[in-house]
C-alpha positions, 0 to 999 in steps of 0.5 A: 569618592570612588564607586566600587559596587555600589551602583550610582549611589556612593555614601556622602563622604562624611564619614561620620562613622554611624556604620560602623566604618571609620570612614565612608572609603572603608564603607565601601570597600565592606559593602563590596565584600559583602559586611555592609548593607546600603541602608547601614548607612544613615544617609542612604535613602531608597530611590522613589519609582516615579512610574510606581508610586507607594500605594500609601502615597496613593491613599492619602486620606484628604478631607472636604474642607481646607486648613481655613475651614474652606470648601472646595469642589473637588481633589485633583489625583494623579494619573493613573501610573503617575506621582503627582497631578502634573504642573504646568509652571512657568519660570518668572525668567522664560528664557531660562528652560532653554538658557539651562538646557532643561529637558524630560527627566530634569529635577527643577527647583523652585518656589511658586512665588507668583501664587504665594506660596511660601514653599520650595517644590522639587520639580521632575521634568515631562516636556520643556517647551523652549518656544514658550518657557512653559515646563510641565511637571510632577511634584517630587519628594524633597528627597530626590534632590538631595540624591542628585545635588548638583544636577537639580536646576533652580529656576529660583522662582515661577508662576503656576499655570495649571494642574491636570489630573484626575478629579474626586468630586466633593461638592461639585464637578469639574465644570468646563469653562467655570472657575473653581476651587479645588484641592491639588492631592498631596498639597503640604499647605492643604489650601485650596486653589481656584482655576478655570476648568478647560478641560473635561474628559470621562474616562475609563479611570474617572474626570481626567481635567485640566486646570489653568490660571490658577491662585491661591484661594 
């Protein structure tokens, strides 16, 4: 479909007619003259600001125990300024971060299979390590896919190697070189993991940590 206006984003081409135009051309061309808003249209959505998250994502309210009942020691945040806990992923074909040229900014797609999970995750590149395969990674709204289509790159399936982030304690501190279970923020399972704690630094900010070799508990 042709961009008049509109910036990067351009209707689907559905031309389902909730907008009021007949079809998504004519869309446009009232958007350009000013009749139509983006948000008219039923399937525009506002682009997340990966670098300024909502603060309600931020506030999430979590509670001590998992969906089994289960508890854990500790709720791992993002960074300040960042999304999500950064994921580090390896994707059960190694060779496909370079054989897909995946770089820093990429949408990945995939399923943690390796640890059970039963749920696609939409992946947004920081470094791709072409020597090891390693990507690491903020976990992003489903959303942010949809939008880019055929840009996403599907890795189909990968091991999750570790989080790092920042730390809550609940029952007890991230401890170094001690396997413990923890809850990554914005987990849709709501299941706590277990990883071995490698790295603890206090900062200004709270328990920046690292977490590896993780499962599913």
């Amino acid at each position: 479909m042709k961009n008049t206006d509109t910036g990067e984003w351009v209707p689907p081409g559905k031309n389902c007619g909730a907008c009021g135009a007949s079809t998504c051309e004519e869309f446009v061309l009232m958007l350009a003259g000013g009749k139509k808003e983006k948000p008219d249209c039923p399937f525009y959505r506002e682009s997340p600001d990966l670098n300024n998250p909502p603060e309600s994502i931020l506030t999430a309210n979590y509670g001590v125990r998992d969906i089994h009942g289960d508890p854990f020691d500790f709720i791992l945040h993002p960074l300040p300024g960042e999304p999500s806990a950064r994921k580090i992923v390896l994707p059960f074909r190694p060779d496909m971060t370079e054989k897909l040229e995946i770089k820093k900014g990429d949408l990945v797609l995939g399923r943690p299979t390796g640890a059970g999970c039963p749920v696609q995750h939409v992946l947004s590149v920081i470094e791709a390590d072409y020597l090891t395969g390693l990507l690491t990674c903020h976990v992003v709204s489903p959303l942010l896919a949809r939008e880019k289509g055929d840009e996403v790159k599907s890795i189909s399936a990968y091991h999750i190697i570790g989080f790092e982030g920042v730390a809550q304690t609940i029952n007890k501190e991230p401890e170094f070189g001690r396997r413990q279970k923890f809850l990554p923020g914005f987990c849709m399972m709501n299941l706590a993991h277990t990883g071995v704690v490698n790295m603890v630094f206090e900062n200004s900010y709270g328990i920046h940590t690292r977490v590896e070799d993780i499962r599913i508990w």
